[in-house]
TIDODREN-88914 format. One record per residue (C-alpha): residue number from 1; residue in three letters; y negated, x negated, z negated. Coordinates in Angstrom, 1 decimal. Each point is the difference from the previous one (the first is absolute). Layout:
! TIDODREN-88914
NUM | ALA | Y | X | Z
...
END
This chain:
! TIDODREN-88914
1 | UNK | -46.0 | -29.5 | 13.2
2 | UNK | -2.7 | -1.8 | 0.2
3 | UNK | -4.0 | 1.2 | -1.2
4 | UNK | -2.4 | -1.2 | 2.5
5 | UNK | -3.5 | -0.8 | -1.0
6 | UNK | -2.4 | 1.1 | 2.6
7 | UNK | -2.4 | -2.3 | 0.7
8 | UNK | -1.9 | 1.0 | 3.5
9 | UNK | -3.9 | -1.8 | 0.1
10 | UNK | -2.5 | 2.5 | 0.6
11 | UNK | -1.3 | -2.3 | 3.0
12 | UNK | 3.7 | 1.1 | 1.1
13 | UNK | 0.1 | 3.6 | -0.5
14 | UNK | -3.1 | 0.0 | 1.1
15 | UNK | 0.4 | -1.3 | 3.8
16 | UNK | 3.7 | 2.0 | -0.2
17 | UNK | -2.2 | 3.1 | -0.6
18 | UNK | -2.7 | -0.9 | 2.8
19 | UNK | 2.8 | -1.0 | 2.5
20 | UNK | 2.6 | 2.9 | -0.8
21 | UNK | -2.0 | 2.8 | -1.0
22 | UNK | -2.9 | -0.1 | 0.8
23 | UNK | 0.6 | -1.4 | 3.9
24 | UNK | 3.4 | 1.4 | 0.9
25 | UNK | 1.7 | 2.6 | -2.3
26 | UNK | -3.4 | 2.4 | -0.2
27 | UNK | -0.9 | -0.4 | 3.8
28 | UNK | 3.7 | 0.6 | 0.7
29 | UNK | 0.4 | 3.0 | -2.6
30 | UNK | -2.8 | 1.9 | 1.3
31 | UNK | 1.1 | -0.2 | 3.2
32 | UNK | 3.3 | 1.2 | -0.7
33 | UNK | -1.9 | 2.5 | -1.5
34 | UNK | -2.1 | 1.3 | 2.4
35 | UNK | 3.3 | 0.7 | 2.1
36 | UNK | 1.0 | 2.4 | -2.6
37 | UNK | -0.4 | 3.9 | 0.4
38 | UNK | -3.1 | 1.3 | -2.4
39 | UNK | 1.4 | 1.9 | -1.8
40 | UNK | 3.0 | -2.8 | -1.1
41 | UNK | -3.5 | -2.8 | 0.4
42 | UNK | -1.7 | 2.3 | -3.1
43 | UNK | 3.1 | -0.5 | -2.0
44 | UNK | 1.0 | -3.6 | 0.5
45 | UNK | -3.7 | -1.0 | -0.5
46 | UNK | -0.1 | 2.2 | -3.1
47 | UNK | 1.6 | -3.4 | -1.7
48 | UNK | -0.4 | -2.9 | 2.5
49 | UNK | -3.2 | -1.0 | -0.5
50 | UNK | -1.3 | -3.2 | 0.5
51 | UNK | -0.4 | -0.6 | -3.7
52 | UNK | 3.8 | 0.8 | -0.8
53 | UNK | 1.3 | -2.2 | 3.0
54 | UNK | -1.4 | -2.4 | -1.6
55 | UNK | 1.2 | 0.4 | -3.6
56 | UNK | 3.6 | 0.6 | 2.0
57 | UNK | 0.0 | -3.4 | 1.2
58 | UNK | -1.8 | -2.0 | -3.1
59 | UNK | 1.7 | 1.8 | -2.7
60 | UNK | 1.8 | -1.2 | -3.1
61 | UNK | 3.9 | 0.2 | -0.2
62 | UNK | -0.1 | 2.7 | -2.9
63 | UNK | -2.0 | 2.2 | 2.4
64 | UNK | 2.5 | 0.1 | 3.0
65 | UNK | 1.9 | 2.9 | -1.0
66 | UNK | -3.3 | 2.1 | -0.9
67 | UNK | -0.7 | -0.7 | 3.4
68 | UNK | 3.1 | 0.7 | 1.4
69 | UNK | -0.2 | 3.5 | -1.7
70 | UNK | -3.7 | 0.8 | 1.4
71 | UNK | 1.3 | -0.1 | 3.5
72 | UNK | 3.4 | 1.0 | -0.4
73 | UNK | -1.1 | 3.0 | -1.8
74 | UNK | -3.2 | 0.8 | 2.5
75 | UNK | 1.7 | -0.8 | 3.3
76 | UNK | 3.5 | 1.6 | -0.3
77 | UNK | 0.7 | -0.9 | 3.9
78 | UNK | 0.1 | -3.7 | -1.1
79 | UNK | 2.3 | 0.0 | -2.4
80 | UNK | 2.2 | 2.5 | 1.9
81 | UNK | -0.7 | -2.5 | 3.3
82 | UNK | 0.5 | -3.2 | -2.3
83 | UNK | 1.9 | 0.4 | -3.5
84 | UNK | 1.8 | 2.9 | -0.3
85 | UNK | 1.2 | -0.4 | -3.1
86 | UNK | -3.1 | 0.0 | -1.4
87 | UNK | -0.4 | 3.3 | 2.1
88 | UNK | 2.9 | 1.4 | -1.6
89 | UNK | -0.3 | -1.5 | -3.5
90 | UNK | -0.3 | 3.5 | -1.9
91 | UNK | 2.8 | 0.9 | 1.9
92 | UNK | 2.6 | 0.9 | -2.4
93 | UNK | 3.3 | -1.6 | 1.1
94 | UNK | 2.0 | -2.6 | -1.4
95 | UNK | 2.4 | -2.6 | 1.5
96 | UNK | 2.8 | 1.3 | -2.3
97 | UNK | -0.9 | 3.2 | 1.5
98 | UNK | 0.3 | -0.7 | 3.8
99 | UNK | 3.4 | -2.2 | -0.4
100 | UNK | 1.8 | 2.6 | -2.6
101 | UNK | 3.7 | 0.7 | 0.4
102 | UNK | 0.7 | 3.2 | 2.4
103 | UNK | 3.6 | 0.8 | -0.9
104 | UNK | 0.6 | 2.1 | -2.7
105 | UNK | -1.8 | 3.9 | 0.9
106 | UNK | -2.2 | -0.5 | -3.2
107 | UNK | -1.4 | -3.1 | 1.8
108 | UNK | -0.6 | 1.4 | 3.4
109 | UNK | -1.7 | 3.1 | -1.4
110 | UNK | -2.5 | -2.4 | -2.3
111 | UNK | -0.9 | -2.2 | 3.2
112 | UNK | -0.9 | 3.6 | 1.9
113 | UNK | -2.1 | 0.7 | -3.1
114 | UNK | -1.8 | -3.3 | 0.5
115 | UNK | -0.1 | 0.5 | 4.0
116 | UNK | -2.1 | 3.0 | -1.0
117 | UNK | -2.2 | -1.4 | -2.7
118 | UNK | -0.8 | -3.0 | 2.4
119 | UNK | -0.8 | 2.3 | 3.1
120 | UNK | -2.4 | 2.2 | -1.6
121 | UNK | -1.6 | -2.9 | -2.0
122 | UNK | 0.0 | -1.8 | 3.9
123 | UNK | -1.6 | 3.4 | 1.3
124 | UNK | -2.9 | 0.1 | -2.2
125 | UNK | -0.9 | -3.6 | 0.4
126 | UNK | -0.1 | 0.1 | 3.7
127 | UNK | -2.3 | 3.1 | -0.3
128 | UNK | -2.1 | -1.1 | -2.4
129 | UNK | -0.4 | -3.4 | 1.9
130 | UNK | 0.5 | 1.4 | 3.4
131 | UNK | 2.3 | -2.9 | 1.1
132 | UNK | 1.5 | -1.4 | 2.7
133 | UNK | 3.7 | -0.8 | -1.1
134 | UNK | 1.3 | 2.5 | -2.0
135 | UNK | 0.1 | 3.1 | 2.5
136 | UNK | 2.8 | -0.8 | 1.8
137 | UNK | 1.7 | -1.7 | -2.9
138 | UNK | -0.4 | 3.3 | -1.9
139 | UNK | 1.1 | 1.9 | 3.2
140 | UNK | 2.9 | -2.1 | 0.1
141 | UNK | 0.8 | 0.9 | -3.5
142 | UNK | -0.4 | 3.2 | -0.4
143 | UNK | 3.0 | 1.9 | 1.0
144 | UNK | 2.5 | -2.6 | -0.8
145 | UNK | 2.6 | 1.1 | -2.5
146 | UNK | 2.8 | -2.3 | 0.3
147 | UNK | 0.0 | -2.6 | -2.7
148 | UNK | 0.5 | -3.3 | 1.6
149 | UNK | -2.8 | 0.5 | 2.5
150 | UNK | -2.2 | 1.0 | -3.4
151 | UNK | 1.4 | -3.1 | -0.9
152 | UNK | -1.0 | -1.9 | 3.3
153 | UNK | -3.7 | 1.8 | -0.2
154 | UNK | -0.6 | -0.5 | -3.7
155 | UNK | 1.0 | -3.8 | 0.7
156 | UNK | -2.5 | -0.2 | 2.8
157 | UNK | -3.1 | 1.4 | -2.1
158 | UNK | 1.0 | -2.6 | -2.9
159 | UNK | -0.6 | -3.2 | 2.9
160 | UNK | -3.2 | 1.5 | 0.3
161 | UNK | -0.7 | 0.8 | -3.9
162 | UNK | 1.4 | -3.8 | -0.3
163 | UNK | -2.0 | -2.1 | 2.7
164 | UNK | 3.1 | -1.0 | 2.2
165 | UNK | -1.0 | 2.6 | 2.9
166 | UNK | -1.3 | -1.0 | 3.0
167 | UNK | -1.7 | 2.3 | 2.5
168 | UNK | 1.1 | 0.0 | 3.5
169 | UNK | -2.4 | 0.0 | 2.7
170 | UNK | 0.5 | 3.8 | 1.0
171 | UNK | -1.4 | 0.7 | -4.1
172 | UNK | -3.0 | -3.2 | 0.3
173 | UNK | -1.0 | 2.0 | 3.2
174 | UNK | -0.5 | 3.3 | -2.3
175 | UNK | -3.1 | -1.6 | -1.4
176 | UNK | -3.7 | -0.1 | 1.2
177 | UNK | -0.6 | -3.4 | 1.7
178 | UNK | -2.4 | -1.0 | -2.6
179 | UNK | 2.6 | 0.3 | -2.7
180 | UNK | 2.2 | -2.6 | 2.3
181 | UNK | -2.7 | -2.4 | 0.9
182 | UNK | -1.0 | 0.2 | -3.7
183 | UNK | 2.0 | -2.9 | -1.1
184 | UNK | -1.4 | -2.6 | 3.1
185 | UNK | -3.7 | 0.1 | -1.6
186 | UNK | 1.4 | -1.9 | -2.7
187 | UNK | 0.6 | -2.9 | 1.3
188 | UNK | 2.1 | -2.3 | -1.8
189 | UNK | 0.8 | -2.7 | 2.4
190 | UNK | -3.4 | -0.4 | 1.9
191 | UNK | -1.4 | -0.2 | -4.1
192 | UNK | 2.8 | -2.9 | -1.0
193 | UNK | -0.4 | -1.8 | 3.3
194 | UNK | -3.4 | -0.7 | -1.6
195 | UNK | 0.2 | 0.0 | -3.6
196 | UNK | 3.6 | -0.5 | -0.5
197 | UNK | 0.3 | -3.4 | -1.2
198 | UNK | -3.1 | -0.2 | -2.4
199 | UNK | 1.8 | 3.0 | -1.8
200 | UNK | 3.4 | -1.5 | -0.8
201 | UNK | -2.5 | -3.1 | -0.3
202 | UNK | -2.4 | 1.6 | -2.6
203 | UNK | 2.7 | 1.6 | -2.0
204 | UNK | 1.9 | -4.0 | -0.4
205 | UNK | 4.2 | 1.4 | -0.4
206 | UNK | 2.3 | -2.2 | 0.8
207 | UNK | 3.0 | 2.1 | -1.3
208 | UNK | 0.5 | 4.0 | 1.4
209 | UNK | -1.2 | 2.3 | -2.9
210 | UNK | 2.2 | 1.8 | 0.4
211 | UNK | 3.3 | -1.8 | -0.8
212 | UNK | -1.9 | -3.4 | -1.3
213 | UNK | 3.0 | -1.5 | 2.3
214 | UNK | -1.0 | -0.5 | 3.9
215 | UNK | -2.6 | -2.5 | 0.4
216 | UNK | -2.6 | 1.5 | 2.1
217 | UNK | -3.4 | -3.2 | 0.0
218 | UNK | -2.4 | 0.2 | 2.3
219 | UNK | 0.0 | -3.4 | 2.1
220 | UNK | -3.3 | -0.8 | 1.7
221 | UNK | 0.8 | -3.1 | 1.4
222 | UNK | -0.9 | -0.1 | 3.7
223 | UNK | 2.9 | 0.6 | 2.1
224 | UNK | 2.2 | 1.0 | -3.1
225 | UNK | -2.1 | 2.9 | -0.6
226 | UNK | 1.5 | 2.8 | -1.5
227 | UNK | -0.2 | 3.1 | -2.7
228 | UNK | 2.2 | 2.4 | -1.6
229 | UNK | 0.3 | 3.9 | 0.8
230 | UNK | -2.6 | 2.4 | -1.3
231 | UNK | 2.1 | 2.9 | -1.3
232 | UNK | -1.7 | 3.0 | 0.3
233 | UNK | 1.3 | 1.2 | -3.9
234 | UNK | -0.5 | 3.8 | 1.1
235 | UNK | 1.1 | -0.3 | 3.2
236 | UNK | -2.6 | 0.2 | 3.4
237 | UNK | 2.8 | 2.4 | 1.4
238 | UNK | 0.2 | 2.7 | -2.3
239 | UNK | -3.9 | -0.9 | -1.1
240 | UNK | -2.1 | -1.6 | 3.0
241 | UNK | -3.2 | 0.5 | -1.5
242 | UNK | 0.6 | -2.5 | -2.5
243 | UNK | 1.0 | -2.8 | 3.0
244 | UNK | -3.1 | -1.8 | -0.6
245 | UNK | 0.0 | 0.7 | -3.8
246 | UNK | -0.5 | -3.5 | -1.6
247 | UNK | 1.4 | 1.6 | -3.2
248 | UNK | 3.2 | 1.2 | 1.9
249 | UNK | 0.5 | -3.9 | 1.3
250 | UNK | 2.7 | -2.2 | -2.1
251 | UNK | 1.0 | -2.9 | 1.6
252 | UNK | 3.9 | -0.1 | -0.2
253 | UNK | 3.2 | -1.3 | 1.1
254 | UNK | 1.5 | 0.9 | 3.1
255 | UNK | 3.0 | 1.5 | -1.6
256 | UNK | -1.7 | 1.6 | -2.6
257 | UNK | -2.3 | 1.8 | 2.9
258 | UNK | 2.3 | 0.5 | 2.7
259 | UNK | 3.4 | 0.9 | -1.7
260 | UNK | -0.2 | 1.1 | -3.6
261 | UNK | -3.1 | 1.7 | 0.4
262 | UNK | -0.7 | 0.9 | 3.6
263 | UNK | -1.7 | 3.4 | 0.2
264 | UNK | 0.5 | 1.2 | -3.7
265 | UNK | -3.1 | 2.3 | -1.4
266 | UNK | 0.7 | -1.6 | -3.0
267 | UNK | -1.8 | 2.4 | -2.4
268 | UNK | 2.4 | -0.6 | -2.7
269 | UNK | -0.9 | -3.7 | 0.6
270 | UNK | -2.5 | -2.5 | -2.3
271 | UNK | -2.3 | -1.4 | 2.3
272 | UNK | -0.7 | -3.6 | -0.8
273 | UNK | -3.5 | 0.1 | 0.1
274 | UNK | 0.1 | 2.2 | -3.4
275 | UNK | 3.1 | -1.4 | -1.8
276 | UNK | 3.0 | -2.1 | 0.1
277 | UNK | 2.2 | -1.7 | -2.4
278 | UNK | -1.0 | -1.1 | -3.3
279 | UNK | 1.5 | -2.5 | -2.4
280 | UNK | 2.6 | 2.1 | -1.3
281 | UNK | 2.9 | -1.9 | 1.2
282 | UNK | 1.7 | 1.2 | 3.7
283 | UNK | 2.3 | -2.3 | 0.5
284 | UNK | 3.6 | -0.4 | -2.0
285 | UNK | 2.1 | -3.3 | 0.9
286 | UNK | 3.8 | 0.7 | -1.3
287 | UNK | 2.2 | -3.1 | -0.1
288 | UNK | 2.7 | -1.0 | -0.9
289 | UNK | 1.2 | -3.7 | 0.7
290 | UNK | 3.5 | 0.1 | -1.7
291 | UNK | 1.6 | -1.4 | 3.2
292 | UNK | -2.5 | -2.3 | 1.2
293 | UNK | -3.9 | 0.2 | 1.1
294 | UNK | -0.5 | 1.6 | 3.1
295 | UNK | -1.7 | 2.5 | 1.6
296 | UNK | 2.5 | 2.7 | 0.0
297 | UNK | -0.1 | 0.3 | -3.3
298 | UNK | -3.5 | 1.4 | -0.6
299 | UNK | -1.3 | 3.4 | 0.7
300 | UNK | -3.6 | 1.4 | 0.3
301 | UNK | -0.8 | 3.5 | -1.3
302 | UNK | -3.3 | 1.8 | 0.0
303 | UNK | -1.1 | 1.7 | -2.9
304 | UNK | -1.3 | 3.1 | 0.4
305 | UNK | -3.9 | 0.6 | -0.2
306 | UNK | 0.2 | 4.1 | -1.0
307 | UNK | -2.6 | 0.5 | 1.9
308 | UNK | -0.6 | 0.2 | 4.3
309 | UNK | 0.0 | -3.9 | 0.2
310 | UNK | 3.6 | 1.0 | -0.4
311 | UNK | -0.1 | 1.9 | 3.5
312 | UNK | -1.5 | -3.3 | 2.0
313 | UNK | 2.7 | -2.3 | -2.2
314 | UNK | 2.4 | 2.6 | 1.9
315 | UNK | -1.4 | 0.1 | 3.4
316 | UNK | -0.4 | -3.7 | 0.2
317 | UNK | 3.2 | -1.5 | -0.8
318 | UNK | -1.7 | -1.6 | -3.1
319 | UNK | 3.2 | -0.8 | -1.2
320 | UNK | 2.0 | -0.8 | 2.8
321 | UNK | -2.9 | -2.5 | 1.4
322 | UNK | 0.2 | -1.8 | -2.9
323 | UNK | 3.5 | 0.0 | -0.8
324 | UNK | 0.4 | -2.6 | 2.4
325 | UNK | 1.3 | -3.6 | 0.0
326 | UNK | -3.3 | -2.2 | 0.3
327 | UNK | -1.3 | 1.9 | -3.3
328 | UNK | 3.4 | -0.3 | -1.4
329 | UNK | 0.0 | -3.6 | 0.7
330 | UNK | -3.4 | -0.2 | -1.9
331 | UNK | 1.0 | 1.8 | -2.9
332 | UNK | 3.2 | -1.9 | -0.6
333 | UNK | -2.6 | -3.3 | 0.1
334 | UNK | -2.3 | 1.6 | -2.6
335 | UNK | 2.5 | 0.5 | -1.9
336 | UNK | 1.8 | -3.3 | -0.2
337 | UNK | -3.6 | -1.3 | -0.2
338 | UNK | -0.1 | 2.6 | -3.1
339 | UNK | 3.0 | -1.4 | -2.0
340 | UNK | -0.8 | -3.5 | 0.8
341 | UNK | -3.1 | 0.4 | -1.8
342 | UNK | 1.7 | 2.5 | -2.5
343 | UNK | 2.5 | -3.2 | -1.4
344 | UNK | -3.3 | -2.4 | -0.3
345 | UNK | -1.7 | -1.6 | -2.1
346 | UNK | -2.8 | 1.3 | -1.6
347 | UNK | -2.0 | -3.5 | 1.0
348 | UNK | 1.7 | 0.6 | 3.6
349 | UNK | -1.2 | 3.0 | 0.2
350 | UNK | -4.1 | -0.8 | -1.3
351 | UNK | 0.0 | -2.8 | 2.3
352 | UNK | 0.8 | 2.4 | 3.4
353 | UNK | -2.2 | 2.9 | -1.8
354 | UNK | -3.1 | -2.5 | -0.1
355 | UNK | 0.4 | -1.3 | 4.1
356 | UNK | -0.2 | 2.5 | 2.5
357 | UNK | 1.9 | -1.7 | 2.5
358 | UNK | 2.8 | -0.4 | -2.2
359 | UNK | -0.2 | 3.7 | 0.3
360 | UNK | -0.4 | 0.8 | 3.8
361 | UNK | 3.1 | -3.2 | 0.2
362 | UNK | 2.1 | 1.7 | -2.4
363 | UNK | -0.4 | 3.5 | 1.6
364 | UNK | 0.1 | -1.2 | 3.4
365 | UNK | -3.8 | 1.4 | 0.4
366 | UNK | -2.0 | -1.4 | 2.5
367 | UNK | -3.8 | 0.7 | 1.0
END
């Protein structure tokens, strides 16, 4: 993965404040606001102020998860409404847990002991957060005995613990309406209509970060015009107050943003504003050209980073994106460009050292 280097103008960030904040997202926020019953208006306001709007939508990369916290952990309704497995993250239930074996009487009897662990933890968190969903999914769980529909219920509480839950309308309509309209006042595509292209333009990729595979340049030739995605790296669906977050825009490759990615909270993710592969080596090329030099003959593994740059090398396809025959192709010519140059003479080799375009002709490198 590729580190970007942020490098906004402050005559940019300063008309994206002016135009974004200050003109649209406040006037629309305290409108929303005023909609809101006082005594939930008291509460909201309690930590959206004007000030912290602001920081939300200007601050660094390393500060996005503070920030996700200070809401989350104020307004529970959003994250029960939004991202409920940030809801449900001290939640203890496992995935090993919710999909055990069920046939042996020992088995049945420890899910059951589970099933009641998990309702009374589930009973105390709805109290303590008076919420919305849990009720009728504790009602629903309450008398059941019978180990496979444990099973079924402990399964359903883990795609909610895990992100992959999706509320049906009947469960968004539980919520206050200003809890559902919350994620229109940020608005991402009125905000990119505008100031879309100078930020894939300001931030110069011409490779997704993510992978450092699908070319993603921003043309801005008339009539060719075009630009890459802006991911949202926490995602505006599970977090919509960071939609206009300048911090929380990478530009990226379509099938990095739409496929691998999609709607993953990624908190066990490195952000690429903070970090991203170093010079310890990534890439392993195994070969073997016994039976003749061709492609089929080389293989690209990815080291492992023993850190979380190892989760994004996962969720990317690092390996698979580059494991592919146009870099195979280009490896096989470096290399035959390598043991030419390994078998030559030591003049040979001073006179192509001392002319760069001996170089870039050699390695088939072209400006």
């Amino acid at each position: 993965m590729i580190k970007i280097n942020v490098n906004y103008s402050d005559e940019f960030l300063a008309r994206y404040e002016e135009h974004v904040v200050t003109e649209r997202l406040l006037p629309s926020f305290n409108d929303m606001v005023a909609q809101i019953p006082e005594e939930e208006q008291e509460h909201v306001l309690e930590l959206f102020s004007d000030e912290f709007i602001r920081e939300l939508v200007l601050c660094r990369a390393n500060d996005l998860n503070l920030k996700i916290m200070a809401i989350y952990d104020h307004l529970h309704e959003l994250s029960e409404r939004y991202c409920l497995e940030y809801y449900l993250k001290d939640l203890e239930l496992t995935p090993i847990e919710a999909t055990m074996k069920i046939t042996r009487g020992d088995e049945k009897e420890q899910i059951r002991l589970i099933h009641r662990r998990v309702v009374a933890d589930l009973e105390l968190l709805s109290n303590d957060r008076q919420s919305k969903l849990l009720p009728s999914v504790i009602d629903n769980m309450q008398d059941t005995t019978i180990a496979s529909e444990i099973k079924t219920q402990l399964k359903l509480i883990n795609s909610m613990k895990t992100g992959t839950y999706d509320l049906s309308n009947e469960e968004v309509n539980l919520f206050s309406n200003w809890v559902n309209e919350f994620s229109g006042i940020f608005n991402y595509n009125a905000m990119s209509r505008v100031f879309g292209r100078e930020i894939t333009n300001s931030l110069d990729l011409d490779v997704c970060p993510y992978c450092n595979n699908e070319d993603i340049e921003t043309i801005n030739e008339v009539g060719a015009e075009t630009r890459p995605d802006l991911d949202h790296f926490f995602p505006k669906s599970k977090f919509p107050f960071l939609g206009l977050t300048l911090s929380n825009l990478i530009p990226a490759g379509t099938r990095c943003n739409q496929k691998y990615k999609s709607n993953k909270s990624m908190f066990d993710h490195v952000h690429p504003h903070i970090d991203g592969i170093n010079q310890t080596t990534l890439f392993d090329f195994n070969y073997i050209f016994d039976e003749g030099r061709n492609i089929d003959a080389i293989n690209i593994t990815v080291n492992k980073q023993n850190n979380k740059l190892d989760n994004n090398l996962d969720l990317f396809k690092v390996k698979e994106c580059h494991n592919k025959n146009n870099v195979k192709n280009w490896f096989m010519r470096l290399e035959e460009c390598y043991q030419h140059l390994s078998n030559s003479s030591p003049e040979f080799l001073n006179a192509i050292l001392d002319d760069d375009n001996l170089i870039r002709t050699l390695l088939q490198i072209y400006p």
